[in-house]
Backbone as CSV, one residue per row, in Angstrom:
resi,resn,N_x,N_y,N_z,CA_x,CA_y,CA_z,C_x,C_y,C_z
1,UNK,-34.835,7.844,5.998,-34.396,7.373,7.284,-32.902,7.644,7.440
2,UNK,-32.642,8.217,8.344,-31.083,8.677,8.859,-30.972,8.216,10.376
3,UNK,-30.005,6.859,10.831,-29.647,6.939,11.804,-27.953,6.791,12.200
4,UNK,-27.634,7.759,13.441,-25.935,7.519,13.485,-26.025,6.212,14.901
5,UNK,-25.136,5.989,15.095,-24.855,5.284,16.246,-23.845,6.129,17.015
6,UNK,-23.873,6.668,18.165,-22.962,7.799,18.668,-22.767,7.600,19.862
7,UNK,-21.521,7.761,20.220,-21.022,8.545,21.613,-20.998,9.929,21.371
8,UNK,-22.081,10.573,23.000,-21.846,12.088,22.855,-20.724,12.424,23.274
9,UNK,-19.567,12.079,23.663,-18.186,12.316,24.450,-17.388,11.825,23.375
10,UNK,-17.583,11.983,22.560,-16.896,11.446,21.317,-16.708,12.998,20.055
11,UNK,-15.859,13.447,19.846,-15.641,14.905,19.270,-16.152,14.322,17.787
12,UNK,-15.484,13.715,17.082,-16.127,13.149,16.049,-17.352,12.490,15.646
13,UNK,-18.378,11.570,16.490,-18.954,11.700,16.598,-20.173,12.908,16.648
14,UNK,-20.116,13.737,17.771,-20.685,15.124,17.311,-20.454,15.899,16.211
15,UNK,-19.473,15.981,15.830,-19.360,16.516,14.592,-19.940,15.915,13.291
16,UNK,-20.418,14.809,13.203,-21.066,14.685,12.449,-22.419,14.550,12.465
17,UNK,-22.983,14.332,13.602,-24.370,15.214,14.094,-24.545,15.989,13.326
18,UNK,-23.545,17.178,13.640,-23.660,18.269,13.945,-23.749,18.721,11.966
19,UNK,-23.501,18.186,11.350,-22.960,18.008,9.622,-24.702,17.660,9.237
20,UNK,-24.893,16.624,9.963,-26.152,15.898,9.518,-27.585,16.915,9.807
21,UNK,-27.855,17.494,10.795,-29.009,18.328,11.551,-28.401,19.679,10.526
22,UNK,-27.235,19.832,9.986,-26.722,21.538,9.441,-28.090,21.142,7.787
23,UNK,-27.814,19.914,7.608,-29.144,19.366,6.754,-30.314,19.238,6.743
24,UNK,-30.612,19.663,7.893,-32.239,19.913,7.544,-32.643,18.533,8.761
25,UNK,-31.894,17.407,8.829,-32.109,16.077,9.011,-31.802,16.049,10.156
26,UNK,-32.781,15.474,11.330,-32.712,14.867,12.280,-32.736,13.351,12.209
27,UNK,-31.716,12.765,12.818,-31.639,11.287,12.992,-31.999,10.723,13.752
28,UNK,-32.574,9.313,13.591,-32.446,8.384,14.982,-30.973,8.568,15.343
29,UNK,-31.206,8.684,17.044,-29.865,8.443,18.017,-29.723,7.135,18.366
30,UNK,-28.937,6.236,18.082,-28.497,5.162,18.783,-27.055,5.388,19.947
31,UNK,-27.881,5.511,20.739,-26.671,5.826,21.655,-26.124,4.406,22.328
32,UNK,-25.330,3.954,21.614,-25.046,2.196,21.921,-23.931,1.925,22.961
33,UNK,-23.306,3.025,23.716,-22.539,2.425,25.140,-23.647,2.206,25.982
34,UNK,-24.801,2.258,26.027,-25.696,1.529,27.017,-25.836,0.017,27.137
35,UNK,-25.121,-0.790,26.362,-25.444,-2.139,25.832,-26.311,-2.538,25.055
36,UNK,-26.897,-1.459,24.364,-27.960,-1.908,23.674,-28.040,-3.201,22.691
37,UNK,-26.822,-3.230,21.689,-26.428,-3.296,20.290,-26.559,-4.870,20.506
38,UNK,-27.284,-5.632,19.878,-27.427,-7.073,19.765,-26.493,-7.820,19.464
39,UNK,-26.067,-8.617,19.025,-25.250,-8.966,18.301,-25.494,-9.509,16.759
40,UNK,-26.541,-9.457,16.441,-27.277,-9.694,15.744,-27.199,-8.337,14.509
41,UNK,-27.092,-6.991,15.376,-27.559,-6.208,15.192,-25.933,-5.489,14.507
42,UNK,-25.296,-5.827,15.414,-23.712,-5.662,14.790,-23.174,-6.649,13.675
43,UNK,-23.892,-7.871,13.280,-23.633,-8.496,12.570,-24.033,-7.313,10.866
44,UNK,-25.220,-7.203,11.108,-26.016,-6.837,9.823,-24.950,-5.426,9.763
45,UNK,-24.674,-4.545,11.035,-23.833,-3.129,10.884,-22.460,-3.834,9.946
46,UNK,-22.003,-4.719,10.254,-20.137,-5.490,9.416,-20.942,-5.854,7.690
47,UNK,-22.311,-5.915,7.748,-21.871,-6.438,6.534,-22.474,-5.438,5.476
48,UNK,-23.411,-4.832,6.418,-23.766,-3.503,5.835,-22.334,-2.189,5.267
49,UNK,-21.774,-2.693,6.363,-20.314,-1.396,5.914,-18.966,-1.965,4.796
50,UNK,-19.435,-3.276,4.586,-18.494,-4.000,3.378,-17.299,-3.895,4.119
51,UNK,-17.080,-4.537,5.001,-15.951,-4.440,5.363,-15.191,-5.573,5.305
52,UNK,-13.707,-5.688,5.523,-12.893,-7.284,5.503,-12.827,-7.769,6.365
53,UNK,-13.264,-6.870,7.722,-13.079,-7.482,9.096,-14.229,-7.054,9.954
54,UNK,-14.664,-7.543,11.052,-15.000,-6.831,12.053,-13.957,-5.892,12.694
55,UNK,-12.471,-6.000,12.654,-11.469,-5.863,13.122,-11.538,-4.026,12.367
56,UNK,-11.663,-3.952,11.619,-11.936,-2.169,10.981,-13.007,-1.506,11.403
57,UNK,-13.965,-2.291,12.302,-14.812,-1.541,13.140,-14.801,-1.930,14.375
58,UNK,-13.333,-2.009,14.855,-12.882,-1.773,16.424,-11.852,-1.196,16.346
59,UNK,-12.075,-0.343,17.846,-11.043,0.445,18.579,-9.971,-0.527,19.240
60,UNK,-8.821,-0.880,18.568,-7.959,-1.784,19.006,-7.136,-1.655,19.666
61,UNK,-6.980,-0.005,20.184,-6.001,0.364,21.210,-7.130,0.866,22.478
62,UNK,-8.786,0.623,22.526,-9.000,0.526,23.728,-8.494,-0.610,25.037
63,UNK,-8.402,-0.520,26.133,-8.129,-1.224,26.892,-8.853,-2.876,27.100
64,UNK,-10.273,-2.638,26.444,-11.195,-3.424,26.706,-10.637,-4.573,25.336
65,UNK,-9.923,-4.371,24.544,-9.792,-5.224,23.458,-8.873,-6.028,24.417
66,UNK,-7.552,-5.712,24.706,-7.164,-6.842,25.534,-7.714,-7.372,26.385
67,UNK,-8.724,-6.874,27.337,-9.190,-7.667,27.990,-10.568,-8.955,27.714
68,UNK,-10.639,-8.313,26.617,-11.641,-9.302,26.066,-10.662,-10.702,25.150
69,UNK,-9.494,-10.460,25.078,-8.275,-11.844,24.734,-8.360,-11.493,23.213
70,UNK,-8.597,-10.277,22.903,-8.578,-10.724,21.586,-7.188,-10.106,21.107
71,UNK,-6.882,-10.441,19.512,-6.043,-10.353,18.754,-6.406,-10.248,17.020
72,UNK,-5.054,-9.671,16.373,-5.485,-9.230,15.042,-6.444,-10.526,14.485
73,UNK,-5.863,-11.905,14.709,-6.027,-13.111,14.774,-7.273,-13.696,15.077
74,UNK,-8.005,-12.764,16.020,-9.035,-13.316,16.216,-10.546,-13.314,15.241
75,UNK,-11.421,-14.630,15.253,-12.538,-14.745,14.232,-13.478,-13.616,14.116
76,UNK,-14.020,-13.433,13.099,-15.116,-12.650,13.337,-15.966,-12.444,14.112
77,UNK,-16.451,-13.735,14.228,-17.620,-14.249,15.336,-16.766,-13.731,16.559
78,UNK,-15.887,-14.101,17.335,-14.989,-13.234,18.575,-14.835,-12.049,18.374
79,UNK,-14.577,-11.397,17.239,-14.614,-9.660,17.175,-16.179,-9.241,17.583
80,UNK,-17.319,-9.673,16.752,-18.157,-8.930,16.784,-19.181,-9.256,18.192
81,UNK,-18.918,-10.560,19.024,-19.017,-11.134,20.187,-18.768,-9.621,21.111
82,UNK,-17.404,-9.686,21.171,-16.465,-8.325,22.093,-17.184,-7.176,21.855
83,UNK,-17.769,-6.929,20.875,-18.535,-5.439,20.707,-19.589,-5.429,21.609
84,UNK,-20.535,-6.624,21.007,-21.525,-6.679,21.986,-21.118,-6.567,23.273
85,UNK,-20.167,-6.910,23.861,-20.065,-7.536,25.017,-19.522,-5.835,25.799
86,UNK,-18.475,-5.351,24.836,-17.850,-4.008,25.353,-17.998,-3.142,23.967
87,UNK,-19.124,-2.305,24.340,-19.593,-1.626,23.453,-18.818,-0.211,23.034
88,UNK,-18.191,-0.298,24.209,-16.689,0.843,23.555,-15.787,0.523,22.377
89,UNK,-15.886,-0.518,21.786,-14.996,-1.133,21.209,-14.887,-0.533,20.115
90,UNK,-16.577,-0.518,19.509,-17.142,-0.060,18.192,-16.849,1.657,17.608
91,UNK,-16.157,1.432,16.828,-15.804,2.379,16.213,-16.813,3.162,15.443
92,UNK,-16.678,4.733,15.913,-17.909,5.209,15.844,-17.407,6.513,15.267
93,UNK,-18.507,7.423,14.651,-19.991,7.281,13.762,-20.090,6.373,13.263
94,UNK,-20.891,5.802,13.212,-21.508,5.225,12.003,-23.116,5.764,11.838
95,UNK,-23.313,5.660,10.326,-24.118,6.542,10.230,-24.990,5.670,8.681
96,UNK,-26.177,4.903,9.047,-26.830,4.659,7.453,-27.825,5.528,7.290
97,UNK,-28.311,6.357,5.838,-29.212,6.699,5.425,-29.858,5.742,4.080
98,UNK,-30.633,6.213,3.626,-31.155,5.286,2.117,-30.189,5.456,1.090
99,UNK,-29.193,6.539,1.061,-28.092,6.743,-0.016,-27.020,5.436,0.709
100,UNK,-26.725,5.319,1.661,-25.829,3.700,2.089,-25.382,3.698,3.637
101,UNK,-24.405,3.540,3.962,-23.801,3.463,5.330,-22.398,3.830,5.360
102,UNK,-21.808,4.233,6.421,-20.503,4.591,6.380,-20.224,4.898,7.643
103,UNK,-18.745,4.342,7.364,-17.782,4.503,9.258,-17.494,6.049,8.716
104,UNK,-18.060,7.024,9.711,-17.820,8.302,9.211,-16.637,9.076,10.146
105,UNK,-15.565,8.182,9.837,-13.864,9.200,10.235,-12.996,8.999,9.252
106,UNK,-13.003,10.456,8.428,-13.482,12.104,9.264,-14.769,12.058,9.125
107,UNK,-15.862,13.069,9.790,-17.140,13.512,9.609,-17.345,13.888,8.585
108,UNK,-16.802,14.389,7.992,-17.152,15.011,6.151,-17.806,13.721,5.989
109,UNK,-17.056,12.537,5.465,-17.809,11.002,4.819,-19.506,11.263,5.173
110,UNK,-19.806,11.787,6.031,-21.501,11.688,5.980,-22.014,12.511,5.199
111,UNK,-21.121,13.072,4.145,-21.726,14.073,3.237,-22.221,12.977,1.806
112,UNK,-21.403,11.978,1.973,-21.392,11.286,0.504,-22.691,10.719,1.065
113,UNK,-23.515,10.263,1.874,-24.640,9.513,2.289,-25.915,10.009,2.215
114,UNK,-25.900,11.783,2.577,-26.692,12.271,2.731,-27.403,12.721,1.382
């Protein structure tokens, strides 16, 4: 099982598509600026990627972070709230296969997964 979570308007993003299919491997597309992404669903993505924050899987110089009030400061539960809520936020590729998961910038990183 290989799925990325992607913006197609996203150069990095495609590029690691584009890394992943050069493999033989077609992925599930989660194309998550539609609102899809639960919150539930972003919970399991933060803890799946070992991370210290939700805050390392947001775009903190999008516009939508200030407008959602947040700050470096703010809880987890409020970071990963804002994703759901403005799904631009989420810092993207991300990409799990059965080898693990990974915020894939640069696109190479989806080589260690595959």
């Amino acid at each position: 099982m290989t799925r990325i979570y992607h913006n197609p308007k996203c150069s990095k993003s495609r590029e690691t598509l584009e890394i992943i299919r050069s493999k033989g491997i077609e992925p599930e597309i989660i194309e998550y600026l539609d609102g899809s992404l639960e919150l539930a669903e972003l919970g399991i993505l933060f803890s799946l990627l070992n991370l210290d924050s939700p805050l390392d899987m947001i775009r903190v110089k999008e516009p939508e972070f200030k407008e959602a009030g947040l700050t470096k400061d703010s809880s987890n539960e409020e970071l990963l709230a804002a994703i759901a809520q403005y799904p631009k936020l989420l810092e993207r590729p991300i990409v799990i296969t059965n080898k693990g998961v990974s915020l894939c910038r640069p696109p190479e990183l989806v080589e260690g997964i595959l």
